[in-house]
Short mmCIF file of the C-alpha atoms (twelve columns), coordinates in Angstrom:
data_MODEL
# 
_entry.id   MODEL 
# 
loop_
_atom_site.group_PDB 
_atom_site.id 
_atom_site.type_symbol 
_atom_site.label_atom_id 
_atom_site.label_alt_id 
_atom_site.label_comp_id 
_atom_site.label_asym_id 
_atom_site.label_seq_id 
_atom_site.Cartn_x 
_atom_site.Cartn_y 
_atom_site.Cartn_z 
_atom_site.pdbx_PDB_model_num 
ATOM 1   C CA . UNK A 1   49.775  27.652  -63.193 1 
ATOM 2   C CA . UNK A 2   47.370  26.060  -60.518 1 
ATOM 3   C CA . UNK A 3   43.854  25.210  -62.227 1 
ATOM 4   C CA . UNK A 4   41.059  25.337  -59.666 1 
ATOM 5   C CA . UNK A 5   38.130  23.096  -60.853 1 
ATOM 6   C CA . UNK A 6   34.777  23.133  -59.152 1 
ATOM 7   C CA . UNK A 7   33.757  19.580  -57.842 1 
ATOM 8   C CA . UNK A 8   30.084  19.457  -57.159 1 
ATOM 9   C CA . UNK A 9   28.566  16.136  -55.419 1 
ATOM 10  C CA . UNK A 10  26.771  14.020  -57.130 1 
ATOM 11  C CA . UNK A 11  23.063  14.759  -57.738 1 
ATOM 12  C CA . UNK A 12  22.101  11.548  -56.017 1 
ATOM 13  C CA . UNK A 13  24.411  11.576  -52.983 1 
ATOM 14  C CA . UNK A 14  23.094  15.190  -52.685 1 
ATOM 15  C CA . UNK A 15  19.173  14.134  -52.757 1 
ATOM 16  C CA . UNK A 16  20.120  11.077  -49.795 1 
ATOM 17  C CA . UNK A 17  21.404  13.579  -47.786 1 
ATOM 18  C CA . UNK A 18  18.380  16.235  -48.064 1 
ATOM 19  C CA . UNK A 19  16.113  13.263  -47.348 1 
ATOM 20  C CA . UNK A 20  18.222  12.253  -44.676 1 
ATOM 21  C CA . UNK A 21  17.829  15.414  -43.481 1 
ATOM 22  C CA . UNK A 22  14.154  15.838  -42.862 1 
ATOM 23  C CA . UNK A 23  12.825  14.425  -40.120 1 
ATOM 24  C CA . UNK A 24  11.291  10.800  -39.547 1 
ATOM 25  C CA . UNK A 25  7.730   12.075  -40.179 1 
ATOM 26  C CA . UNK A 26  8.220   12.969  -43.196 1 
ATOM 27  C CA . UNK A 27  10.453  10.569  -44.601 1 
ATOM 28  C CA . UNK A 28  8.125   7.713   -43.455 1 
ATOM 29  C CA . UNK A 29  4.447   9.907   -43.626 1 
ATOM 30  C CA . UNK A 30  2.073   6.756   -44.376 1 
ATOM 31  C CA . UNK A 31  3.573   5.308   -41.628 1 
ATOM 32  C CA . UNK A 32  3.414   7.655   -39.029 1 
ATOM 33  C CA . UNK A 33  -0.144  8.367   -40.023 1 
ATOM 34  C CA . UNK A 34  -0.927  4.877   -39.754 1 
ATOM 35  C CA . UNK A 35  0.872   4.702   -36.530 1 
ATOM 36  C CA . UNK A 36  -1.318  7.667   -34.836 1 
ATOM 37  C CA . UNK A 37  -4.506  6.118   -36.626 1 
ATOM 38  C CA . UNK A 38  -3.466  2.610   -34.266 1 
ATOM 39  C CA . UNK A 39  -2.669  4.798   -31.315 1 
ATOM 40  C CA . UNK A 40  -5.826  6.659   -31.714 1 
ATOM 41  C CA . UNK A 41  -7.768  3.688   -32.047 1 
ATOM 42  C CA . UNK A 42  -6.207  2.062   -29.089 1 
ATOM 43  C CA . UNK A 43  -6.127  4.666   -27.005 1 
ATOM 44  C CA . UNK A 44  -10.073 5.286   -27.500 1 
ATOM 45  C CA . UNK A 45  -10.740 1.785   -26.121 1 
ATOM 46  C CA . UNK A 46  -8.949  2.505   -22.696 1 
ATOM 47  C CA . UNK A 47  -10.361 6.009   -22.442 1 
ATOM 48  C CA . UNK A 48  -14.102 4.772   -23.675 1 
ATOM 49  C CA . UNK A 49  -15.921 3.678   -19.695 1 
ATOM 50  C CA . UNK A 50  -13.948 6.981   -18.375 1 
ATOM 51  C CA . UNK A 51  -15.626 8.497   -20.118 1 
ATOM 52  C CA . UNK A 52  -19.066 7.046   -19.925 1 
ATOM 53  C CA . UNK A 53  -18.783 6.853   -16.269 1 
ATOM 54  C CA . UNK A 54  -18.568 10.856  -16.423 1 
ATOM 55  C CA . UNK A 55  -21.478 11.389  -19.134 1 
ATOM 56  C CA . UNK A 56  -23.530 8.919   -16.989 1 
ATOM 57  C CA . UNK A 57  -23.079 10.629  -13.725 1 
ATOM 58  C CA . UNK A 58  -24.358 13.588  -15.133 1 
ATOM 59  C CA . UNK A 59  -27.500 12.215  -16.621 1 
ATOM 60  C CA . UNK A 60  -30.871 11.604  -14.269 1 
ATOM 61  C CA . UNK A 61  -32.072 7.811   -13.389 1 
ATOM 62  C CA . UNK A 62  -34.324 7.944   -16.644 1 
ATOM 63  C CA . UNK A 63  -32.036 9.184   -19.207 1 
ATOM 64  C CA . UNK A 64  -29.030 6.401   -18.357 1 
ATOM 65  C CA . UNK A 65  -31.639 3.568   -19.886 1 
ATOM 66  C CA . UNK A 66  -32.605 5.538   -22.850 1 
ATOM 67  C CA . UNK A 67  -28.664 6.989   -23.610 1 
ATOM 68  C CA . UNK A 68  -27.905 3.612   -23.825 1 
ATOM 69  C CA . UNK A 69  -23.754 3.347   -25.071 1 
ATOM 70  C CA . UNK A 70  -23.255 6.831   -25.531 1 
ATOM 71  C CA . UNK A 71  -21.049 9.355   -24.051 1 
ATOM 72  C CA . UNK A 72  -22.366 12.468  -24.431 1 
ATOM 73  C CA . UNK A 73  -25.164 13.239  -22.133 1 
ATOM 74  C CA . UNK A 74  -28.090 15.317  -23.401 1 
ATOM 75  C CA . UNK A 75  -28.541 16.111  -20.035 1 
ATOM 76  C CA . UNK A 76  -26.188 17.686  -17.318 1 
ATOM 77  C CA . UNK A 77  -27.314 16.889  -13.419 1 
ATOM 78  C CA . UNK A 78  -24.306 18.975  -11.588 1 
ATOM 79  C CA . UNK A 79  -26.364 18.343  -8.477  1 
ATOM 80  C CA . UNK A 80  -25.347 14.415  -8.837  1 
ATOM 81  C CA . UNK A 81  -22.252 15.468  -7.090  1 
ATOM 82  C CA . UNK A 82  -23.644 17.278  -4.694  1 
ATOM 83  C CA . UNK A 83  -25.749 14.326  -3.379  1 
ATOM 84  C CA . UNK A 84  -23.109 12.045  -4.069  1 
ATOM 85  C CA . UNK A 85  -21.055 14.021  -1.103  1 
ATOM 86  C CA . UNK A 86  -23.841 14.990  1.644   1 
ATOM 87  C CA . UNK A 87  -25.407 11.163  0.878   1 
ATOM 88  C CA . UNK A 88  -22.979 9.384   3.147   1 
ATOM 89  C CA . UNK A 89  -19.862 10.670  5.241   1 
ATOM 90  C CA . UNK A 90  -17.512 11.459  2.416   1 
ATOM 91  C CA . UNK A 91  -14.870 13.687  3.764   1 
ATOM 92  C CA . UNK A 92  -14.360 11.508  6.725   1 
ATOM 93  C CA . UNK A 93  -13.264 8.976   4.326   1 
ATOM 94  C CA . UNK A 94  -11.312 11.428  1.999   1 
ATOM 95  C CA . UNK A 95  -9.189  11.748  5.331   1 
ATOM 96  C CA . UNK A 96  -8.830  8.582   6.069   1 
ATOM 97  C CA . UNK A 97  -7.887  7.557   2.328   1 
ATOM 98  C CA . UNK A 98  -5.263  10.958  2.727   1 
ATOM 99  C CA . UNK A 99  -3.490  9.331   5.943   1 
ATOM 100 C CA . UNK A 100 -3.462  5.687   4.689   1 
ATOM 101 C CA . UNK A 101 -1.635  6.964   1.015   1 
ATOM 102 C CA . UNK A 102 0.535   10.362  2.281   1 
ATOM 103 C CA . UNK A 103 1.650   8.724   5.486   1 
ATOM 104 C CA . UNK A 104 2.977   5.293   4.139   1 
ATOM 105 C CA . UNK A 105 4.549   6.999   0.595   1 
ATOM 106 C CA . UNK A 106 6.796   8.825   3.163   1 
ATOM 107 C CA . UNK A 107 7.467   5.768   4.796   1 
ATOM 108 C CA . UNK A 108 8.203   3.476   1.709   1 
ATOM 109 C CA . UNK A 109 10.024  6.406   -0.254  1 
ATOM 110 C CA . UNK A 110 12.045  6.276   3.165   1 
ATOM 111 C CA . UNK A 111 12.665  3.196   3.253   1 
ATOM 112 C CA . UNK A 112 13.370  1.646   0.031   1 
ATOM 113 C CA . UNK A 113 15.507  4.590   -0.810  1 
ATOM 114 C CA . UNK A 114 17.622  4.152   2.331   1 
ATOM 115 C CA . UNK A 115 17.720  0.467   1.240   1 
ATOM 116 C CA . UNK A 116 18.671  1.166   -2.207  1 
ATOM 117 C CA . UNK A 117 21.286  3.387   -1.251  1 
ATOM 118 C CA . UNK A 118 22.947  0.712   0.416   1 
ATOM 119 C CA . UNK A 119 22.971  -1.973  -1.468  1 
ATOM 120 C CA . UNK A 120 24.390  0.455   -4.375  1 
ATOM 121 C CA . UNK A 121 27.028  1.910   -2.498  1 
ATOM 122 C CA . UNK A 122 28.504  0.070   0.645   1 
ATOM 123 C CA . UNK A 123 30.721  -2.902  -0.663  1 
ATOM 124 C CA . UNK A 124 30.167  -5.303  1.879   1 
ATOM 125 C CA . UNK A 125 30.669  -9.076  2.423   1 
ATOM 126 C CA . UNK A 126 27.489  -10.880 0.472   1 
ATOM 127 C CA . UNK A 127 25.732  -7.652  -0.143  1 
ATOM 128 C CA . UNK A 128 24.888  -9.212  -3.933  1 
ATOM 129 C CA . UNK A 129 23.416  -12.278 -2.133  1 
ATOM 130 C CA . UNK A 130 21.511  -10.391 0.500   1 
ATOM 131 C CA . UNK A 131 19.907  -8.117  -2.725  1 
ATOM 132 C CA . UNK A 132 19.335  -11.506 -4.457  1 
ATOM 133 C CA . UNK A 133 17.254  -12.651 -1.290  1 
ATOM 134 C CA . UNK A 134 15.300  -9.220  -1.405  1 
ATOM 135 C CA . UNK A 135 14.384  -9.282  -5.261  1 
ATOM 136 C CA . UNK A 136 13.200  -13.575 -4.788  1 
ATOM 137 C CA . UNK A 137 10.427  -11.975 -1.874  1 
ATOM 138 C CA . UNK A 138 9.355   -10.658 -5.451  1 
ATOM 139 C CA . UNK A 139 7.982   -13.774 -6.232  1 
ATOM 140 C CA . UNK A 140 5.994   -14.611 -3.127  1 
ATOM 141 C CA . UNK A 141 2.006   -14.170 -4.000  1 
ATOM 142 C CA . UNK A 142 0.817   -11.831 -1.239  1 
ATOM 143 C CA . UNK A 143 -1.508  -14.369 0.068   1 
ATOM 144 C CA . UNK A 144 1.096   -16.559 1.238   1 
ATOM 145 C CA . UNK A 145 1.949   -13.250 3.924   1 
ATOM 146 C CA . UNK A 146 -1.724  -12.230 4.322   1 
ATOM 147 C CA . UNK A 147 -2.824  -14.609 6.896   1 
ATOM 148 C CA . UNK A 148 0.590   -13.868 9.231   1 
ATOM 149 C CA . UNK A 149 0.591   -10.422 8.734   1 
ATOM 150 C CA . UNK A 150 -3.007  -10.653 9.945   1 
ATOM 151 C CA . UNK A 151 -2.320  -12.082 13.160  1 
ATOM 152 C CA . UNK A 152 0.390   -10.153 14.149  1 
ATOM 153 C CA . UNK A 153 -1.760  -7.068  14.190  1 
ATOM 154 C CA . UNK A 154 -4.250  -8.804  15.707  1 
ATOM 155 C CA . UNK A 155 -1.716  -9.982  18.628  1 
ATOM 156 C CA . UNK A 156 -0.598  -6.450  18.629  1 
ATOM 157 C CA . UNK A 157 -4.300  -5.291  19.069  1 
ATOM 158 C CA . UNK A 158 -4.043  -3.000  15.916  1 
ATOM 159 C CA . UNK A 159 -7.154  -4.492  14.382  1 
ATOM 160 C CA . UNK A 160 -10.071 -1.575  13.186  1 
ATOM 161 C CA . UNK A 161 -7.154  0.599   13.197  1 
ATOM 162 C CA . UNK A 162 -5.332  2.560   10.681  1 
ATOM 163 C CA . UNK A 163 -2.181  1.186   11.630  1 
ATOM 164 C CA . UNK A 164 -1.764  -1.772  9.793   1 
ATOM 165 C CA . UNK A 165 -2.551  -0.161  6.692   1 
ATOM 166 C CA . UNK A 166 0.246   2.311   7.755   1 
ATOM 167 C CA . UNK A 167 2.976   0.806   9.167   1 
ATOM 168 C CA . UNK A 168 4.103   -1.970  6.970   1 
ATOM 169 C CA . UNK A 169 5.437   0.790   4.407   1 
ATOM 170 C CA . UNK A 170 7.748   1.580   6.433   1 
ATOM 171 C CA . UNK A 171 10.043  -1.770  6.474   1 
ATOM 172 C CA . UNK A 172 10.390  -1.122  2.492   1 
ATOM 173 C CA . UNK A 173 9.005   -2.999  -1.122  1 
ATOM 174 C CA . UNK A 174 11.833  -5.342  -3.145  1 
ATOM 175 C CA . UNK A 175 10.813  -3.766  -6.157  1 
ATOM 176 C CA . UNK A 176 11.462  -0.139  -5.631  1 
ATOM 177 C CA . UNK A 177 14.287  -1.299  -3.385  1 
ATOM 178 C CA . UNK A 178 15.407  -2.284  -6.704  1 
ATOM 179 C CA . UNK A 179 14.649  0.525   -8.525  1 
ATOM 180 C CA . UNK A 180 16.576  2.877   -5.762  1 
ATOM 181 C CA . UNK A 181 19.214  0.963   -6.163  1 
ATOM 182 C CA . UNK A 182 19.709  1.225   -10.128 1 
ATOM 183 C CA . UNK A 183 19.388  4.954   -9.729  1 
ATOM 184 C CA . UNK A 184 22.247  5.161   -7.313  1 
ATOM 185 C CA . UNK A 185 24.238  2.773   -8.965  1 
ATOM 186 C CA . UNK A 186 23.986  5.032   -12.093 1 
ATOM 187 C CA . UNK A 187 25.764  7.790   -10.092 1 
ATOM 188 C CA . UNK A 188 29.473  8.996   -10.273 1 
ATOM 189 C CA . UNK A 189 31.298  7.278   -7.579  1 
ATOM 190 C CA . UNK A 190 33.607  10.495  -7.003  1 
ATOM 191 C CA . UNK A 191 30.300  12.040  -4.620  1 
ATOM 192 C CA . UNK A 192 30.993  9.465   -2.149  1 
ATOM 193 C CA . UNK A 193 34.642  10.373  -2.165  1 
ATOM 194 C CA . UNK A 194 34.170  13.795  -1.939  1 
ATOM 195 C CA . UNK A 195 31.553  13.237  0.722   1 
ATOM 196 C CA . UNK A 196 34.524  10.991  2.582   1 
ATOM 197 C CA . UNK A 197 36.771  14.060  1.920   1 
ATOM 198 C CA . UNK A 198 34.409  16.514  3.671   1 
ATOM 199 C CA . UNK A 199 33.787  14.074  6.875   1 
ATOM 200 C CA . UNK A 200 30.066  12.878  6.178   1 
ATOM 201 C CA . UNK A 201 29.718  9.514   7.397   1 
ATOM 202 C CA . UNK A 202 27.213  6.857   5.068   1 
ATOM 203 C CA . UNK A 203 23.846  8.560   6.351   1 
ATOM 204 C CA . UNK A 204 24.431  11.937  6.224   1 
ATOM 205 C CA . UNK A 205 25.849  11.390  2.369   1 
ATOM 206 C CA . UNK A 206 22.664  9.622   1.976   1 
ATOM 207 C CA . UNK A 207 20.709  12.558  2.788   1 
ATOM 208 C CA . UNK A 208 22.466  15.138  1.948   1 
ATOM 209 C CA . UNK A 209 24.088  14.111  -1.227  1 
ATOM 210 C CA . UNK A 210 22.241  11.175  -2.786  1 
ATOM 211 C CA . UNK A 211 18.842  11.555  -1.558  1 
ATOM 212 C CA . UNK A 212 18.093  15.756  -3.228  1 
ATOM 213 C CA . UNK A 213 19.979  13.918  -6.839  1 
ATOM 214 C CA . UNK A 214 17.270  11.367  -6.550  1 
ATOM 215 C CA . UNK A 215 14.635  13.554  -7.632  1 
ATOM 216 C CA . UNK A 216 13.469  12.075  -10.510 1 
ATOM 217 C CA . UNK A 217 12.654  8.569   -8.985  1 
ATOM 218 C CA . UNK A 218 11.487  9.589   -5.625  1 
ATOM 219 C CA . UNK A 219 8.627   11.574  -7.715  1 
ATOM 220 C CA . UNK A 220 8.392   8.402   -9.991  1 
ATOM 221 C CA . UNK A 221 7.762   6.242   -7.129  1 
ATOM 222 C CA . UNK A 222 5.866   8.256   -4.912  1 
ATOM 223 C CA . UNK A 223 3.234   8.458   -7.814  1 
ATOM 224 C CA . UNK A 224 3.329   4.737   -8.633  1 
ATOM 225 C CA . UNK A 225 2.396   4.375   -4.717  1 
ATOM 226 C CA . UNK A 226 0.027   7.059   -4.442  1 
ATOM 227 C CA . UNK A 227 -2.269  5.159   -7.250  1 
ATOM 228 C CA . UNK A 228 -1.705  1.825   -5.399  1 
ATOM 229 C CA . UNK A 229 -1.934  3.470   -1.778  1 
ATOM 230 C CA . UNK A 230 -5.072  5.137   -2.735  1 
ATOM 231 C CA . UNK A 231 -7.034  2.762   -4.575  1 
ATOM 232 C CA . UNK A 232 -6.027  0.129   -1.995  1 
ATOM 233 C CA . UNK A 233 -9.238  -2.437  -1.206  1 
ATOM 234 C CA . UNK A 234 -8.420  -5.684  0.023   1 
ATOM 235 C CA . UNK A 235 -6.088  -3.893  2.852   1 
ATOM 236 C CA . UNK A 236 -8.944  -1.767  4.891   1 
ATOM 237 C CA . UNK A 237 -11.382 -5.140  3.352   1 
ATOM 238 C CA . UNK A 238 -9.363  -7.028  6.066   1 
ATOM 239 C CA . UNK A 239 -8.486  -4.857  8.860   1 
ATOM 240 C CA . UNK A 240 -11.300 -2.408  9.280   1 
ATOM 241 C CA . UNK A 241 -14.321 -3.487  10.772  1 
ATOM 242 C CA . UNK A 242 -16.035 -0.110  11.974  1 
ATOM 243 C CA . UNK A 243 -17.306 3.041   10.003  1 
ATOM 244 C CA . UNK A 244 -14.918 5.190   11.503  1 
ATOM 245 C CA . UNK A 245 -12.042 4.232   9.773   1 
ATOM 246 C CA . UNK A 246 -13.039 3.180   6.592   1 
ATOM 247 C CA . UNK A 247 -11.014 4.922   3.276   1 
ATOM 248 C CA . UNK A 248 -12.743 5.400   0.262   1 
ATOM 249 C CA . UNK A 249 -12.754 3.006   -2.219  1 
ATOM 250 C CA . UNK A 250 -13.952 0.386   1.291   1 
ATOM 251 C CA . UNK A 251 -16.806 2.686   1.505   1 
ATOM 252 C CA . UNK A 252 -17.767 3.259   -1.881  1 
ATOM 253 C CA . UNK A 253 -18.674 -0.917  -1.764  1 
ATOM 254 C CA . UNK A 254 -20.866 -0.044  0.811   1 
ATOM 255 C CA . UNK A 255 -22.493 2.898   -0.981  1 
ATOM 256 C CA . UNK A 256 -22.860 0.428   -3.913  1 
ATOM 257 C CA . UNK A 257 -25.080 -1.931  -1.855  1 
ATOM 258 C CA . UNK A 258 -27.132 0.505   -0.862  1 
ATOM 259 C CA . UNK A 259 -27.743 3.014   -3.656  1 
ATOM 260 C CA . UNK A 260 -26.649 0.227   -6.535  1 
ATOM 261 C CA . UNK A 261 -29.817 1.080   -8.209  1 
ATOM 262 C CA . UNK A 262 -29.228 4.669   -8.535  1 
ATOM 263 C CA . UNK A 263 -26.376 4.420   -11.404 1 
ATOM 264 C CA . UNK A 264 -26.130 8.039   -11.846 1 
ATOM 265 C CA . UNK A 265 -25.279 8.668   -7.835  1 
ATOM 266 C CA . UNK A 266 -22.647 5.974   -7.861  1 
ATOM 267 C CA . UNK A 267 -21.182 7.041   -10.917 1 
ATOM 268 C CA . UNK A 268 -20.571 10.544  -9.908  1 
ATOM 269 C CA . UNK A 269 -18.613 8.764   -6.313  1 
ATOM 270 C CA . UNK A 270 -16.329 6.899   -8.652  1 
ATOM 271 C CA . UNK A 271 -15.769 10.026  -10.285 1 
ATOM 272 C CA . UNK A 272 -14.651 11.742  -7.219  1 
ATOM 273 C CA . UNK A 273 -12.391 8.970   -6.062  1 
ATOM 274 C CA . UNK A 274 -10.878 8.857   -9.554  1 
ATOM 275 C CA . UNK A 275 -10.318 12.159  -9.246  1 
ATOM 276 C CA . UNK A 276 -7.165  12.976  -7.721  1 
ATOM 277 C CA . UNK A 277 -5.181  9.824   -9.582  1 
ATOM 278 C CA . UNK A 278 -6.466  10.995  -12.874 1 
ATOM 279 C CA . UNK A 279 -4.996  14.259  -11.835 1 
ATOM 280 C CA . UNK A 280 -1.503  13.598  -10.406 1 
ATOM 281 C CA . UNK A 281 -1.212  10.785  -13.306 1 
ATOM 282 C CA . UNK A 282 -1.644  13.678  -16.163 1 
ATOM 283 C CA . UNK A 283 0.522   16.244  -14.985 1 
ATOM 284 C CA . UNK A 284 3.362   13.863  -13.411 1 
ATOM 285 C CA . UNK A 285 3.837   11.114  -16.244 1 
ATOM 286 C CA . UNK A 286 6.529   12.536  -17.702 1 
ATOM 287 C CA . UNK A 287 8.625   12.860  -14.297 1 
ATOM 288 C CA . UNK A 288 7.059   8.714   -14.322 1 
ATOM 289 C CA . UNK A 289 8.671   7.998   -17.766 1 
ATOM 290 C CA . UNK A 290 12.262  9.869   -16.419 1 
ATOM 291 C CA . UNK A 291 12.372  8.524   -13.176 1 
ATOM 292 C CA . UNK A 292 11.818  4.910   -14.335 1 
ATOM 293 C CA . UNK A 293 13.795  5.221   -17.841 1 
ATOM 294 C CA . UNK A 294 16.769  6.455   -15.286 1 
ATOM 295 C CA . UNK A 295 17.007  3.113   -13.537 1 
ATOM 296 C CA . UNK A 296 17.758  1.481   -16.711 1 
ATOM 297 C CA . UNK A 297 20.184  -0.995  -15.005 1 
ATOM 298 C CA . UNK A 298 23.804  -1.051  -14.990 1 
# 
């Protein structure tokens, strides 16, 4: 006759695995609290002049000497914003800043994707030496091109224009090349083949296959160049010369010669122009984080 005997685990082996179980939070809870208090703490410090800046462009002329450090004003001026608007030509240079950023993220998301999408997928003779050559331009300080690229324009006539604040984005940038090129390396090889199958030659895959799967990092990288597009300086600093054509943050250097003394005023500006990156950087950093992680390298 067959005996049947109950085997239980052991107490001990049981416990590990409950604990096991639970998740990381809890297992480790001084630690993670810890962790968020350092985070906190950290976070605090970057977020601290945001933060003033806003309190201080709501306060009047007197109250930013007597608030001193703090953030909360105990007054709110809403009609700082007003003024800061109707006190010099602001939507003139909202448009200008709007063609100089949209105009040449189209051009360099173009571009560099095109470029990527080459280097990742056509197998030809010293293609790794060529991409080698492209990633080294990394290392050249922009200075060193600043002065040539200069003169061409001027030669070309293009200087107080918008052009040459436009047009280089559309010859590409080694380090999204790069990061193009990850992303399509990272992709099955059997699309091209079944592109090949259905008669697309190399551009039309590139567009109609590759391009719409590369989502995540055209997103990724049009927001990285919309912060550096927008907040450009040194670029209109050089090549703009009349009030016509000047983009925002060029403008707002003027306005802060001019009405330097009247803190509140320039505060609210620098609010305005902080705006829309604040903006597009919280709601799209997590398509930032994908697009990015995505081109982890191969």
């Amino acid at each position: 006759m067959a005996v049947l005997v109950e085997t239980r685990p052991p107490v001990e082996s049981t416990a590990v695995h409950r604990r096991a179980d639970r998740p990381y939070w809890r297992r480790n809870l001084p630690v993670t609290i810890a962790l968020y208090v350092v985070l906190a703490l950290g976070s605090l410090a970057f977020v601290y002049p945001f933060l003033w800046m806003i309190a201080t462009s709501l306060r009047s002329l007197a109250g930013v000497g007597s608030s001193g450090a703090s953030i909360w004003p105990r007054e709110f001026l809403w009609d700082n914003y007003t003024r800061a608007i109707t006190s010099f030509p602001f939507w003139r240079y909202a448009l200008n800043s709007v063609l100089t950023t949209l105009i040449p993220i189209v051009g360099t998301v173009f571009s560099c994707s095109l470029a990527g999408f080459a280097f990742a997928r056509l197998r030809v003779r010293f293609s790794g030496v060529i991409f080698g050559v492209v990633l080294a331009t990394m290392l050249l300080p922009g200075e060193v091109t600043m002065v040539p690229q200069f003169m061409l324009f001027n030669n070309l006539g293009m200087i107080d224009t918008l052009y040459p604040l436009i047009l280089p984005a559309f010859f590409g940038s080694p380090f999204y090349i790069f990061l193009f090129r990850q992303f399509f390396a990272r992709m099955p090889s059997e699309l091209a083949d079944a592109a090949v199958v259905d008669g697309c030659g190399w551009f039309r895959m590139f567009l109609s296959v590759y391009l719409p799967l590369a989502r995540p990092a055209v997103v990724a990288v049009s927001i990285l160049l919309f912060m550096g597009y927008w907040n450009n300086f040194l670029g209109p600093a050089i090549y703009i010369n009349s009030d016509q054509w000047k983009t925002l943050p060029l403008a707002l250097a003027g306005f802060q010669s001019v009405n330097g003394t009247d803190t509140p005023l320039l505060m609210a500006t620098s609010v305005l122009i902080t705006l829309p990156c604040l903006a597009i950087f919280f709601f799209a950093q997590k398509q930032i984080t994908n697009g990015i992680t995505f081109t982890g390298g191969r």
